[in-house]
N, C-alpha and C positions, 0 to 999 in steps of 0.2 A: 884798220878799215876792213880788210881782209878777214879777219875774224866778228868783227860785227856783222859783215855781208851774211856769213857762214851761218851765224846764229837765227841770224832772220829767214833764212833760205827756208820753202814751204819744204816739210820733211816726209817721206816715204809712210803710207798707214801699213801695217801689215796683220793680220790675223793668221796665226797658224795651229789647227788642230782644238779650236776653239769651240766647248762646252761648256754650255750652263745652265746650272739647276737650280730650282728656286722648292724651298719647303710649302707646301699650300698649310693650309689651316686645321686640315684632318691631320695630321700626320705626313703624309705621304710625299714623295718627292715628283715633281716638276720638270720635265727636261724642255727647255723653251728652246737652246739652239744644239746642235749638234755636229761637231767637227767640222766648222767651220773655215775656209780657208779664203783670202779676200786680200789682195796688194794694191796699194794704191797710191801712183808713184807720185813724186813729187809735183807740185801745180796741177794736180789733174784732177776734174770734176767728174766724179763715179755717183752714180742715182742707183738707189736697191729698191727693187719692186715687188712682190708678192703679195702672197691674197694674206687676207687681218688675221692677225694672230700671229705670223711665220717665225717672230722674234726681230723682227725689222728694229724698232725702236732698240731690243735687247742689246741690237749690235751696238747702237752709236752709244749706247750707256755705257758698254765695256769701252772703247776709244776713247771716251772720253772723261774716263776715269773715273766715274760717278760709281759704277760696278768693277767686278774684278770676274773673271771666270772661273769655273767649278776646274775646266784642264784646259789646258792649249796657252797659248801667249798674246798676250795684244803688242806690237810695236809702234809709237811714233816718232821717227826721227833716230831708227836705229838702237830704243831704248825702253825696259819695259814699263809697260804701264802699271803706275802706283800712286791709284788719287790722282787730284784735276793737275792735268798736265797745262805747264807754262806756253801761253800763245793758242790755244785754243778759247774761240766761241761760241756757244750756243743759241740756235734760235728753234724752238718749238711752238708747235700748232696752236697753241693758246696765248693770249697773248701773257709775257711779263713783265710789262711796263709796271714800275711804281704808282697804284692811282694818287697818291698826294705828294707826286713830281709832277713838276711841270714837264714839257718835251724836252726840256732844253735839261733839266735836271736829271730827268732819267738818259738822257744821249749822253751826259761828261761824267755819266759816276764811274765809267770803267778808266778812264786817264785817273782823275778824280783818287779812284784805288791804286794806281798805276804810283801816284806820287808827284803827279802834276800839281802845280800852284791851281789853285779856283780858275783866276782868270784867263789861265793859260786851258784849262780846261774849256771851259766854256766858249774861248775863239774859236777852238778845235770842233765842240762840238754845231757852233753854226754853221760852221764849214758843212759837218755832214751831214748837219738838214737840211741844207741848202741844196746839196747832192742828191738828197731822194724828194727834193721837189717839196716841202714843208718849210722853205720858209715865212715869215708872217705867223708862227703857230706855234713860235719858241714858247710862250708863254700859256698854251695852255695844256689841261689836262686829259689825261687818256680818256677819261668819260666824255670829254667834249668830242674828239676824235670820231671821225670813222673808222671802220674795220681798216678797209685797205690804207688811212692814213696811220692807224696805229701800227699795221706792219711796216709800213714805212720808216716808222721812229724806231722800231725794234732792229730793221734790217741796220737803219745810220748806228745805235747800240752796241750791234755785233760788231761790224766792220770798222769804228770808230778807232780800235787800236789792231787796227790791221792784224788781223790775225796769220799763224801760221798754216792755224787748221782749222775750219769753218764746218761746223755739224748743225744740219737743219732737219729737224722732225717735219715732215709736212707743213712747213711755216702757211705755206700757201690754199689750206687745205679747206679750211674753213668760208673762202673767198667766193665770190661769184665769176664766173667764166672771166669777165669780159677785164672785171679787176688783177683775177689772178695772171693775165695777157700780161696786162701793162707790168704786173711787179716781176713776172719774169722773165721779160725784157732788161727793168732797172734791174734784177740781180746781176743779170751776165755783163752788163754796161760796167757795175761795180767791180766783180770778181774780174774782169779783164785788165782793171787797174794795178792788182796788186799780186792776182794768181794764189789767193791757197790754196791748199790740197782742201778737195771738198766731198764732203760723205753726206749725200742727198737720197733724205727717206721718200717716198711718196708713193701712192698707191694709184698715181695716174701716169700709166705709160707713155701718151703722150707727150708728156709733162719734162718724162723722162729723157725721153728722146731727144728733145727742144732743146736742153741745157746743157747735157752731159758728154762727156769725152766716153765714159762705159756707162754700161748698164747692165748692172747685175742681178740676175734671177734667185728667188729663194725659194725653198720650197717649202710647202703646207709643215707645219708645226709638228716634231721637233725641227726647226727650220736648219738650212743648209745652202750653197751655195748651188743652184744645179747649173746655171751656165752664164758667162760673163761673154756680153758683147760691145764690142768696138765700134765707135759712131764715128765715121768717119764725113760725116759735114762738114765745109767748111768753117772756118773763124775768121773772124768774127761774124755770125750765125746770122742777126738782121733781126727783124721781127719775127717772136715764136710765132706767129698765128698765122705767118704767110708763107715759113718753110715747109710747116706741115700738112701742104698740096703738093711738095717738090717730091718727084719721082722714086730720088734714093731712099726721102724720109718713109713712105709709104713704105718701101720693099724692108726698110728695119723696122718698122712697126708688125707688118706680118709675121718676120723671121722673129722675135723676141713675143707676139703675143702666143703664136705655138708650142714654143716653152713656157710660158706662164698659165697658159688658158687650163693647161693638165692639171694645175697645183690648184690656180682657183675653184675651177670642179670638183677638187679635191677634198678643199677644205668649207663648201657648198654643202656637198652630201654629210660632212662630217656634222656640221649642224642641224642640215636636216633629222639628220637618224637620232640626234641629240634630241633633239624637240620631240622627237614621237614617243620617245621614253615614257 
Protein backbone atom coordinates (compact mmCIF):
# COMPACT_ATOMS: atom_id res chain seq x y z
CA UNK A 1 0.00 0.00 0.00
CA UNK A 2 2.88 1.94 0.94
CA UNK A 3 4.34 1.84 -2.46
CA UNK A 4 1.21 2.41 -4.41
CA UNK A 5 0.73 5.62 -2.07
CA UNK A 6 4.38 6.58 -3.22
CA UNK A 7 3.64 6.20 -6.86
CA UNK A 8 0.76 8.30 -6.89
CA UNK A 9 2.35 10.96 -4.60
CA UNK A 10 1.98 14.51 -7.00
CA UNK A 11 6.10 14.67 -7.68
CA UNK A 12 8.37 17.78 -7.51
CA UNK A 13 8.70 19.68 -11.45
CA UNK A 14 12.01 20.97 -11.76
CA UNK A 15 13.78 22.97 -14.60
CA UNK A 16 17.45 23.47 -14.23
CA UNK A 17 19.64 25.58 -16.66
CA UNK A 18 17.10 25.04 -19.31
CA UNK A 19 17.60 26.21 -23.21
CA UNK A 20 15.89 25.82 -26.32
CA UNK A 21 16.28 26.35 -29.67
CA UNK A 22 14.14 25.82 -32.54
CA UNK A 23 15.61 25.99 -36.54
CA UNK A 24 13.30 28.67 -38.28
CA UNK A 25 12.83 28.14 -41.95
CA UNK A 26 15.64 30.42 -43.33
CA UNK A 27 18.22 28.58 -41.89
CA UNK A 28 19.01 30.19 -38.83
CA UNK A 29 18.49 29.29 -35.26
CA UNK A 30 15.84 30.41 -32.68
CA UNK A 31 16.52 30.81 -29.03
CA UNK A 32 12.81 30.72 -27.44
CA UNK A 33 13.93 30.03 -23.78
CA UNK A 34 17.04 30.73 -21.99
CA UNK A 35 18.64 29.20 -18.78
CA UNK A 36 15.73 28.67 -17.42
CA UNK A 37 15.42 27.61 -13.86
CA UNK A 38 11.84 26.85 -12.22
CA UNK A 39 11.01 24.06 -8.94
CA UNK A 40 7.85 23.27 -8.30
CA UNK A 41 7.20 21.22 -5.33
CA UNK A 42 5.17 18.65 -4.89
CA UNK A 43 1.03 19.48 -4.83
CA UNK A 44 1.61 22.96 -5.62
CA UNK A 45 -0.17 25.17 -8.07
CA UNK A 46 2.61 27.55 -9.84
CA UNK A 47 0.90 30.16 -12.89
CA UNK A 48 3.73 31.66 -15.40
CA UNK A 49 3.01 34.92 -16.79
CA UNK A 50 4.73 37.11 -19.36
CA UNK A 51 4.01 39.15 -22.29
CA UNK A 52 3.39 36.68 -25.84
CA UNK A 53 6.04 35.09 -27.20
CA UNK A 54 8.36 34.80 -23.68
CA UNK A 55 8.44 30.82 -24.37
CA UNK A 56 5.63 30.26 -21.86
CA UNK A 57 3.85 27.49 -23.67
CA UNK A 58 7.73 26.36 -24.70
CA UNK A 59 8.10 25.70 -21.02
CA UNK A 60 5.03 23.29 -20.40
CA UNK A 61 6.06 21.35 -23.94
CA UNK A 62 9.51 20.56 -22.35
CA UNK A 63 7.54 19.05 -18.77
CA UNK A 64 5.66 17.46 -20.51
CA UNK A 65 7.55 15.69 -22.77
CA UNK A 66 6.15 16.60 -25.87
CA UNK A 67 9.77 18.55 -26.47
CA UNK A 68 13.27 17.92 -25.10
CA UNK A 69 15.76 21.02 -24.50
CA UNK A 70 18.64 22.32 -26.74
CA UNK A 71 20.78 22.39 -22.62
CA UNK A 72 19.73 22.11 -19.16
CA UNK A 73 17.28 19.36 -17.62
CA UNK A 74 13.55 18.95 -17.08
CA UNK A 75 12.72 16.81 -13.84
CA UNK A 76 9.46 15.19 -12.88
CA UNK A 77 9.27 13.14 -9.85
CA UNK A 78 13.10 13.09 -9.44
CA UNK A 79 13.55 11.81 -13.06
CA UNK A 80 14.63 13.02 -16.39
CA UNK A 81 12.23 13.91 -18.85
CA UNK A 82 12.08 11.64 -21.99
CA UNK A 83 8.72 11.54 -24.05
CA UNK A 84 5.13 11.89 -22.25
CA UNK A 85 5.78 11.18 -18.93
CA UNK A 86 3.26 8.68 -16.95
CA UNK A 87 0.34 10.58 -14.87
CA UNK A 88 0.60 13.66 -16.50
CA UNK A 89 -2.51 15.81 -18.25
CA UNK A 90 -2.93 18.25 -20.61
CA UNK A 91 -5.42 20.87 -21.21
CA UNK A 92 -4.95 23.73 -23.75
CA UNK A 93 -6.48 26.86 -24.98
CA UNK A 94 -8.36 25.15 -27.88
CA UNK A 95 -10.53 22.89 -27.31
CA UNK A 96 -9.54 18.85 -27.87
CA UNK A 97 -12.50 17.24 -27.44
CA UNK A 98 -13.29 14.37 -30.06
CA UNK A 99 -16.03 16.12 -32.44
CA UNK A 100 -17.66 12.48 -33.35
CA UNK A 101 -17.60 11.60 -29.45
CA UNK A 102 -20.13 12.17 -27.55
CA UNK A 103 -19.20 14.01 -23.88
CA UNK A 104 -19.38 10.99 -22.28
CA UNK A 105 -17.02 9.26 -25.10
CA UNK A 106 -14.55 11.87 -25.10
CA UNK A 107 -14.52 11.97 -20.80
CA UNK A 108 -13.77 7.76 -20.56
CA UNK A 109 -11.25 7.50 -23.41
CA UNK A 110 -8.39 8.18 -20.90
CA UNK A 111 -9.44 5.09 -18.37
CA UNK A 112 -10.75 3.54 -21.65
CA UNK A 113 -6.47 3.70 -22.64
CA UNK A 114 -5.83 3.18 -19.08
CA UNK A 115 -7.14 -0.53 -19.49
CA UNK A 116 -10.47 -0.13 -17.90
CA UNK A 117 -13.37 -2.42 -19.11
CA UNK A 118 -15.98 0.08 -21.21
CA UNK A 119 -18.29 0.00 -18.48
CA UNK A 120 -16.22 0.61 -15.78
CA UNK A 121 -15.06 3.50 -17.79
CA UNK A 122 -18.03 5.13 -18.49
CA UNK A 123 -19.46 4.82 -14.52
CA UNK A 124 -16.15 6.76 -13.93
CA UNK A 125 -16.81 9.06 -16.45
CA UNK A 126 -20.42 10.16 -15.30
CA UNK A 127 -19.06 10.64 -12.25
CA UNK A 128 -16.98 13.40 -13.62
CA UNK A 129 -19.40 15.11 -15.61
CA UNK A 130 -21.40 15.08 -13.07
CA UNK A 131 -18.60 16.97 -11.10
CA UNK A 132 -18.24 19.79 -13.58
CA UNK A 133 -21.89 20.34 -13.68
CA UNK A 134 -22.80 18.50 -17.29
CA UNK A 135 -24.81 16.18 -16.38
CA UNK A 136 -27.90 15.47 -18.76
CA UNK A 137 -25.31 16.11 -21.77
CA UNK A 138 -23.50 12.75 -21.60
CA UNK A 139 -24.89 12.17 -24.94
CA UNK A 140 -24.07 15.02 -26.81
CA UNK A 141 -21.66 16.40 -29.09
CA UNK A 142 -18.93 19.04 -28.81
CA UNK A 143 -20.53 21.04 -31.58
CA UNK A 144 -23.83 21.02 -29.69
CA UNK A 145 -21.81 22.34 -26.65
CA UNK A 146 -21.05 25.78 -25.42
CA UNK A 147 -17.54 26.98 -25.07
CA UNK A 148 -17.64 27.23 -21.33
CA UNK A 149 -19.44 23.67 -21.37
CA UNK A 150 -16.89 22.26 -23.78
CA UNK A 151 -14.12 23.30 -21.13
CA UNK A 152 -16.01 21.72 -18.79
CA UNK A 153 -15.84 18.19 -20.57
CA UNK A 154 -12.16 18.98 -21.24
CA UNK A 155 -11.44 19.90 -17.55
CA UNK A 156 -13.75 16.22 -16.23
CA UNK A 157 -10.97 14.72 -19.52
CA UNK A 158 -7.86 15.79 -17.74
CA UNK A 159 -8.79 15.19 -14.29
CA UNK A 160 -10.65 12.01 -14.92
CA UNK A 161 -7.60 9.77 -14.21
CA UNK A 162 -6.34 11.81 -11.60
CA UNK A 163 -3.35 13.07 -12.56
CA UNK A 164 0.01 13.46 -10.91
CA UNK A 165 0.85 16.55 -12.91
CA UNK A 166 -1.66 18.71 -14.45
CA UNK A 167 -0.40 21.27 -17.40
CA UNK A 168 -2.80 23.82 -18.60
CA UNK A 169 -2.06 26.23 -21.54
CA UNK A 170 -4.50 29.08 -21.08
CA UNK A 171 -7.52 26.56 -20.95
CA UNK A 172 -9.44 29.50 -19.93
CA UNK A 173 -8.28 31.96 -22.20
CA UNK A 174 -10.67 32.02 -24.93
CA UNK A 175 -13.73 32.45 -22.42
CA UNK A 176 -15.63 35.52 -21.46
CA UNK A 177 -15.04 37.14 -18.03
CA UNK A 178 -17.95 36.05 -16.33
CA UNK A 179 -17.55 32.23 -17.76
CA UNK A 180 -14.03 32.21 -17.11
CA UNK A 181 -15.08 33.28 -12.90
CA UNK A 182 -17.25 30.37 -12.64
CA UNK A 183 -14.59 27.57 -14.37
CA UNK A 184 -11.95 28.95 -12.22
CA UNK A 185 -13.67 28.49 -9.28
CA UNK A 186 -14.63 24.76 -10.47
CA UNK A 187 -10.82 24.12 -11.16
CA UNK A 188 -9.65 24.90 -7.70
CA UNK A 189 -13.02 23.04 -6.07
CA UNK A 190 -11.34 20.05 -8.33
CA UNK A 191 -7.44 20.34 -7.85
CA UNK A 192 -8.34 20.62 -3.90
CA UNK A 193 -9.54 17.09 -4.29
CA UNK A 194 -6.71 15.47 -5.30
CA UNK A 195 -3.78 18.17 -5.30
CA UNK A 196 -1.38 17.76 -8.35
CA UNK A 197 1.40 19.57 -8.95
CA UNK A 198 0.23 22.30 -11.43
CA UNK A 199 2.16 24.31 -14.20
CA UNK A 200 -0.53 27.05 -15.14
CA UNK A 201 0.22 29.25 -18.37
CA UNK A 202 -1.89 32.34 -18.60
CA UNK A 203 -1.34 35.70 -19.60
CA UNK A 204 -3.82 37.22 -17.21
CA UNK A 205 -2.31 38.12 -13.93
CA UNK A 206 -5.08 38.28 -12.18
CA UNK A 207 -6.00 35.06 -13.13
CA UNK A 208 -2.92 34.25 -11.75
CA UNK A 209 -3.07 35.46 -8.57
CA UNK A 210 -6.72 33.74 -7.90
CA UNK A 211 -5.50 30.19 -8.31
CA UNK A 212 -2.05 29.84 -7.58
CA UNK A 213 0.39 28.92 -4.68
CA UNK A 214 3.44 31.01 -6.97
CA UNK A 215 3.56 33.02 -9.70
CA UNK A 216 6.33 33.17 -11.87
CA UNK A 217 7.56 36.02 -13.95
CA UNK A 218 9.24 35.40 -17.44
CA UNK A 219 10.88 37.59 -19.31
CA UNK A 220 10.40 39.14 -22.95
CA UNK A 221 11.91 36.39 -25.53
CA UNK A 222 14.70 34.67 -25.28
CA UNK A 223 12.39 34.05 -22.18
CA UNK A 224 13.75 33.34 -18.67
CA UNK A 225 12.66 33.30 -15.26
CA UNK A 226 13.14 36.92 -13.82
CA UNK A 227 11.27 36.58 -10.47
CA UNK A 228 9.04 33.99 -8.62
CA UNK A 229 6.36 35.09 -6.07
CA UNK A 230 4.73 33.32 -3.18
CA UNK A 231 0.84 33.94 -2.66
CA UNK A 232 0.28 33.64 0.37
CA UNK A 233 -3.80 33.63 0.47
CA UNK A 234 -5.52 31.71 2.25
CA UNK A 235 -7.04 27.91 1.25
CA UNK A 236 -9.25 27.11 0.38
CA UNK A 237 -9.48 30.59 -1.63
CA UNK A 238 -13.57 31.08 -1.99
CA UNK A 239 -14.72 32.67 -5.05
CA UNK A 240 -11.92 34.16 -7.46
CA UNK A 241 -14.05 37.32 -8.32
CA UNK A 242 -14.63 38.26 -4.67
CA UNK A 243 -10.87 37.77 -3.26
CA UNK A 244 -9.61 40.00 -5.92
CA UNK A 245 -10.94 43.26 -3.72
CA UNK A 246 -9.22 41.67 -0.57
CA UNK A 247 -6.33 43.89 0.46
CA UNK A 248 -3.37 41.46 0.44
CA UNK A 249 -4.64 40.28 -3.22
CA UNK A 250 -4.23 43.96 -4.48
CA UNK A 251 -0.81 44.51 -2.77
CA UNK A 252 0.42 41.00 -4.87
CA UNK A 253 -0.97 42.16 -7.90
CA UNK A 254 1.08 45.46 -7.69
CA UNK A 255 4.31 43.70 -6.43
CA UNK A 256 4.23 40.98 -9.49
CA UNK A 257 2.81 43.60 -12.12
CA UNK A 258 6.24 45.85 -11.59
CA UNK A 259 8.08 42.86 -12.58
CA UNK A 260 6.03 42.06 -15.57
CA UNK A 261 4.91 45.45 -16.70
CA UNK A 262 9.15 45.97 -17.68
CA UNK A 263 8.96 42.78 -19.96
CA UNK A 264 5.54 43.56 -21.50
CA UNK A 265 7.00 47.08 -22.60
CA UNK A 266 9.42 45.32 -23.59
CA UNK A 267 8.28 43.09 -25.84
CA UNK A 268 5.62 46.05 -26.98
CA UNK A 269 8.23 48.19 -28.49
CA UNK A 270 9.94 45.04 -30.00
CA UNK A 271 6.86 44.73 -32.20
CA UNK A 272 6.47 48.07 -32.76
CA UNK A 273 10.01 48.59 -34.27
CA UNK A 274 9.14 45.33 -36.18
CA UNK A 275 6.19 46.80 -37.88
CA UNK A 276 7.91 49.91 -38.88
CA UNK A 277 10.44 48.00 -40.84
Amino acid sequence: MAAAEARQAPPRIELAGVTKRFATPSGSVFTALQDVGLTVEPGQFCAIVGPTGCGKSTTLGLVSGLDEPSAGSVRVGGLDVHGVTSGVSLMFQTDVLMPWKSVLGNVSMGPIFSGRSKTEAHALARDWIARVGLSGFEDHYPHQLSGGMRKRAGLAAALINEPRVLLMDEPFGALDVQTKAIMSNELLALWEETRPTVLFITHDLEEAIALADRVAVMTVGPGSIKAVFDIDLPRPRGAVQEIRFEPRFLELYQQIWEALREEVERAYSRTAMAGAR
